[in-house]
C-alpha positions in Angstrom: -73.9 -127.5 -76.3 -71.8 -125.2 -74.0 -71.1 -122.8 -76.4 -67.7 -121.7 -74.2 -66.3 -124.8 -75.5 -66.8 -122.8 -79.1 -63.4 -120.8 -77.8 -61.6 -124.4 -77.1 -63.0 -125.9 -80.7 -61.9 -122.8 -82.4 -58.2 -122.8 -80.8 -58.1 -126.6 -81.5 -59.3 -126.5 -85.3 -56.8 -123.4 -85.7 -53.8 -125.0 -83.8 -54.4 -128.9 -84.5 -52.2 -129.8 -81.6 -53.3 -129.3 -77.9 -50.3 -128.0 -75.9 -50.8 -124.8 -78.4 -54.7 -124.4 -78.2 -53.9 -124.5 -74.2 -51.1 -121.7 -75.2 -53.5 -119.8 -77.1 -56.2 -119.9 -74.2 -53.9 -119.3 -71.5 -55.1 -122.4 -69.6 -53.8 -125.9 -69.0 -53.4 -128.9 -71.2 -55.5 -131.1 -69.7 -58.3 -128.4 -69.3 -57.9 -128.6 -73.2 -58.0 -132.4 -73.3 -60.7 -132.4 -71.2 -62.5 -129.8 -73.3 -61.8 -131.9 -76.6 -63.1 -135.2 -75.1 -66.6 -133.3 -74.6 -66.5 -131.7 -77.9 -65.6 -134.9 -79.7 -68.8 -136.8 -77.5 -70.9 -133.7 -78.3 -70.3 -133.6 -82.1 -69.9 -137.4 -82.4 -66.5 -137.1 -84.2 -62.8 -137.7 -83.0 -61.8 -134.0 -84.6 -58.3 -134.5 -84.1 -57.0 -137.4 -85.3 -53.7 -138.8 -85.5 -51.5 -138.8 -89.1 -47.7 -140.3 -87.9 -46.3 -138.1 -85.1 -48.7 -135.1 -85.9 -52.4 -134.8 -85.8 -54.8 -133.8 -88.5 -58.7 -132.5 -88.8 -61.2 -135.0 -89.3 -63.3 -134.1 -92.5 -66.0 -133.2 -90.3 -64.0 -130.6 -88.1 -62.5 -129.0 -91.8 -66.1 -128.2 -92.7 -65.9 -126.6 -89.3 -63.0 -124.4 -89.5 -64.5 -121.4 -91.1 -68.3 -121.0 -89.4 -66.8 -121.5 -85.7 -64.2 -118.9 -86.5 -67.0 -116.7 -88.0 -69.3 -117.2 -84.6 -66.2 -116.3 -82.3 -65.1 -113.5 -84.6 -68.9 -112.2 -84.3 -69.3 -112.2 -81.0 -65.6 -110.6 -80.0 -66.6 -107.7 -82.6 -70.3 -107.2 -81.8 -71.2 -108.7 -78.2 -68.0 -107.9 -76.8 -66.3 -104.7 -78.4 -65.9 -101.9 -76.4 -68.6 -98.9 -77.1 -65.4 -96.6 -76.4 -61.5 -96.6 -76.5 -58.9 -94.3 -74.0 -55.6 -95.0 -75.6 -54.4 -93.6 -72.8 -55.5 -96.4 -70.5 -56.1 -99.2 -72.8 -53.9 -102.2 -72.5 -55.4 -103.9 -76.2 -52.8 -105.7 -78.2 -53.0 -105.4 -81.8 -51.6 -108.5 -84.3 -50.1 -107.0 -87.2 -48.7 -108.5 -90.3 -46.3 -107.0 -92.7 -42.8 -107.8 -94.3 -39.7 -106.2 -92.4 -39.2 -103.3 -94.9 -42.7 -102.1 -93.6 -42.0 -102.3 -90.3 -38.8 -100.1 -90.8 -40.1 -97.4 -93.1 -44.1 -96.9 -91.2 -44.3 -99.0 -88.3 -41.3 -97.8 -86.2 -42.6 -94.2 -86.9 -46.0 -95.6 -86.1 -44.7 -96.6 -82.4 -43.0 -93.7 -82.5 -45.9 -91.5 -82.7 -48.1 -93.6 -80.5 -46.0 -94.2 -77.6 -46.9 -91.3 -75.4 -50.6 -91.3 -76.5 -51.2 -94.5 -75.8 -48.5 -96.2 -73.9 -50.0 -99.7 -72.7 -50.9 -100.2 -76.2 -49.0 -103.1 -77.9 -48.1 -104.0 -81.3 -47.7 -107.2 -82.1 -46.1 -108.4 -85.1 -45.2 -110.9 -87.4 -43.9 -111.6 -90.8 -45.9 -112.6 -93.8 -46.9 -115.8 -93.8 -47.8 -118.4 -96.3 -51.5 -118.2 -95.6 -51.8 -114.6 -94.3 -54.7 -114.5 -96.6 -56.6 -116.9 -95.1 -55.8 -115.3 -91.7 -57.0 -111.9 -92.9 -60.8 -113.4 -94.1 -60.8 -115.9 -91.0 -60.6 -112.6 -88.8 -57.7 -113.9 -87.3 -55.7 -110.8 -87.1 -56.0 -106.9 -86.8 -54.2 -105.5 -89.7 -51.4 -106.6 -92.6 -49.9 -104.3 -94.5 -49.3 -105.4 -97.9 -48.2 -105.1 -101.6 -51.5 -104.6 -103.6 -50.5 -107.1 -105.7 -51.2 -109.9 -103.1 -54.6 -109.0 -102.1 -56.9 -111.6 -103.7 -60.8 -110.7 -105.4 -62.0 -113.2 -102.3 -60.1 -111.3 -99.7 -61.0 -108.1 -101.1 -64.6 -108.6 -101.4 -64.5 -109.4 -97.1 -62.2 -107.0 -96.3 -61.5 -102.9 -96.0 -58.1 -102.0 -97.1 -56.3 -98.2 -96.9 -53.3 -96.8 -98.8 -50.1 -96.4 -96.8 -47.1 -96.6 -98.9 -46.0 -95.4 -102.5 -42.0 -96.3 -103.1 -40.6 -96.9 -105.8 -37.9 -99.7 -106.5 -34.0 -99.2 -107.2 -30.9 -100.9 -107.8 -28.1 -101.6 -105.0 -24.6 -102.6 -105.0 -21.3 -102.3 -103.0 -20.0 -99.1 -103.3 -16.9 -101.1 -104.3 -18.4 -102.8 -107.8 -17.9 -101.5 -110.8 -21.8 -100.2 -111.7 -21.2 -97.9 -108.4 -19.4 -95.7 -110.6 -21.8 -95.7 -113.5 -24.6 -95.3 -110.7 -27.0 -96.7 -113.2 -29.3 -99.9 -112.9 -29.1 -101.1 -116.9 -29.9 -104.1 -118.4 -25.9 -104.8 -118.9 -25.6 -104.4 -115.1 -27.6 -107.4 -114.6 -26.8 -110.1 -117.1 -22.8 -109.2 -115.8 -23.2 -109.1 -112.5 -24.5 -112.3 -110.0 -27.9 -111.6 -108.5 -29.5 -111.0 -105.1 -33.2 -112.7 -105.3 -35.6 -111.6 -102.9 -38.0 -114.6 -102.1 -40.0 -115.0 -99.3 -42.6 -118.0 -98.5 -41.6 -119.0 -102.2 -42.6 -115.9 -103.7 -40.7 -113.5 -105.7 -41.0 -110.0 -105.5 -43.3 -108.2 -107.3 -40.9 -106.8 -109.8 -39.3 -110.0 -111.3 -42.3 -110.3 -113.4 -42.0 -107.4 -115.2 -38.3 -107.9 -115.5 -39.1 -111.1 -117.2 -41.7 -109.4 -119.9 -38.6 -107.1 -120.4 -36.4 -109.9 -121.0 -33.7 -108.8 -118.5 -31.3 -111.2 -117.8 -30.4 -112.2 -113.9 -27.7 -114.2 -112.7 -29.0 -115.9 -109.6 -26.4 -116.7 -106.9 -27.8 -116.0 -103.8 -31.6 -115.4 -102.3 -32.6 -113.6 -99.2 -36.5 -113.7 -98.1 -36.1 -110.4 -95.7 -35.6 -106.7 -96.9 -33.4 -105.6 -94.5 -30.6 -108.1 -94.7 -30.3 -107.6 -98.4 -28.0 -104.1 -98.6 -25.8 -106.1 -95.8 -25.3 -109.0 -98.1 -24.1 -106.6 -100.9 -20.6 -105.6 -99.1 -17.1 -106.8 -100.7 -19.0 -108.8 -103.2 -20.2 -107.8 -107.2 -23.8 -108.8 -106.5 -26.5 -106.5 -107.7 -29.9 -106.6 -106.1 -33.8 -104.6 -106.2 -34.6 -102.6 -103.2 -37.6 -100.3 -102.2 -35.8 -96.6 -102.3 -37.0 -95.5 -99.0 -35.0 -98.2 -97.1 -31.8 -98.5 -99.9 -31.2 -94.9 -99.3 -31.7 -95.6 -95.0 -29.4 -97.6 -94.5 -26.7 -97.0 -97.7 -24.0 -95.5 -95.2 -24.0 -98.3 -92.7 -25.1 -101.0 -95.1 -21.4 -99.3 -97.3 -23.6 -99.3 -100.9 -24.7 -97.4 -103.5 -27.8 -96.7 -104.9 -28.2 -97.1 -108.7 -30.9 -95.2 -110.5 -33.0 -97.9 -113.1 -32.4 -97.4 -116.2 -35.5 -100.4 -116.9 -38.9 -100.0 -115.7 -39.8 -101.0 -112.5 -43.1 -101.6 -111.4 -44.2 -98.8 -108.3 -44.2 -100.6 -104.7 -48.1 -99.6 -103.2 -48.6 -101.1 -100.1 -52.4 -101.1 -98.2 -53.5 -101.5 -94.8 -55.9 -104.0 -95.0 -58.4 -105.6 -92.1 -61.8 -107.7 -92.1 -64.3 -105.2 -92.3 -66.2 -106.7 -89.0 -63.9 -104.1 -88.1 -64.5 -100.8 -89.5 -66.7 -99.7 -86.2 -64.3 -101.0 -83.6 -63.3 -97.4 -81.6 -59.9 -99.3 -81.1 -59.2 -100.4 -84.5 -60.1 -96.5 -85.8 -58.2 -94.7 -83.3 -55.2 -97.1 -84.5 -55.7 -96.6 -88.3 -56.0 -92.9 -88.1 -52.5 -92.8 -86.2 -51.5 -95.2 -89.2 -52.8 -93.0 -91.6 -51.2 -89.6 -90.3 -47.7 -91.6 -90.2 -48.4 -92.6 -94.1 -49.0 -88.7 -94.6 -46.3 -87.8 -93.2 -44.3 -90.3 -95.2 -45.7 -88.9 -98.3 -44.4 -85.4 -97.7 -40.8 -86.7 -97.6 -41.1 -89.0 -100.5 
């Protein structure tokens, strides 16, 4: 087999539509089809097969998914790593996942801090997705950053993780609503006031639970599923919402709220770094999660 249509079977099995695979690659669509007519004479199996106006994985390319993604993710971190790293001349880009309240509070410092040392360097990131944890033991992508909560015993036991954020949660409201006054996030607050849900990917975040145990009543009439458009949503209205302290107290002025101390227990928000641990040796990877660890330091101090 020509193992360099590996690369093409890996985009394909990842993408399960061509035009993207050939997006992914950087070459052209019927390079790809050609690519996927070998593979599927090689392998004796269509691959890709058609399911109404979409196209779907042949049983035979599912069971494939995860060893040809191992083999590529082997050879980029072993064969062809780099034995050294110049940030100031490297041009790598780094995928990184993480919500939009991380990428306020440590990754604009983060870019920040790196920009002169390393200034072809990129960042590339995205939200949390729906199966960022198969992404993370795939090797898919360099780094998430993510509530400890999420991490999984089958993505810990592949993975290296570091912590980078200790906040803890408070209440917000309109500086016009009657608990601003008070300044206190009580159990009375909630059950009379409508409620501002956080709920990304159909998650909740990781303090309703313990709200539940506690028996705190909410009043759901609206959901968001980012951080940062949460405070904005708060203005002229008697909604009363959860937000991590660091970015309530941010952007409080411009977002016109206030910020109510809990007067129920909130769980703590820690947040890790976490990356396959193929990894740990890659010069490139270190260099960027010691800067990532001096900006969580420094975050620390000001807490």
């Amino acid at each position: 087999m020509d193992l360099n249509l590996l690369v093409v079977l890996d985009a394909l099995l990842r993408e399960k539509n061509v035009t993207r695979a050939a997006e992914r690659l950087h070459m052209s669509q019927p390079a790809i089809s050609t690519a996927l007519a070998r593979l599927r004479k090689t392998l004796d199996d269509p691959l890709l097969v058609k399911n109404g106006r979409y196209l779907q994985l042949s049983p035979r390319a599912e069971t494939l998914v995860d060893p040809v993604r191992d083999i590529i993710a082997r050879i980029e971190q072993t064969v062809m790593r780099p034995t050294d790293f110049d940030p100031a001349s490297d041009t790598r880009a780094f995928s990184v996942i993480s919500s939009d309240y991380v990428g306020v509070v440590l990754l604009r410092p983060l870019l920040g801090a790196i920009g002169d040392l390393a200034p072809r360097l990129r960042l590339d990131l995205t939200p949390v997705a729906e199966d960022f944890r198969t992404a993370l033991r795939r090797d898919e992508i360099d780094l998430a950053v993510l509530p400890d909560p999420l991490l999984d015993e089958q993505t810990r036991a592949i993975c290296s993780a570091m912590p980078v954020i200790s906040d803890r949660f408070v209440g917000a409201v309109w500086t016009g609503h009657p608990a601003a006054a008070t300044g206190g996030l009580t159990a009375e607050v909630f059950s009379s006031s409508p409620y501002l849900l956080y709920s990304a990917n159909g998650n909740r975040g990781v303090w309703e639970d313990e709200l539940d145990d506690q028996r705190i009543v909410r009043n759901v009439e609206a959901t968001a599923s980012t951080f940062t458009t949460m405070p904005f949503m708060l203005a002229g209205t008697r909604l009363v919402t959860v937000l991590p302290e660091r970015l309530a107290r941010r952007v409080a002025g411009a977002a016109d709220i206030t910020v109510l101390e809990p007067a129920v227990d909130l769980p703590p928000l820690r947040q890790s770094a976490v990356w396959h641990s193929r990894r740990d040796d890659d010069p490139g990877h270190r260099w960027l999660r010691d800067q990532l660890a001096g900006v969580a330091a420094s975050l620390r101090g000001t807490a």
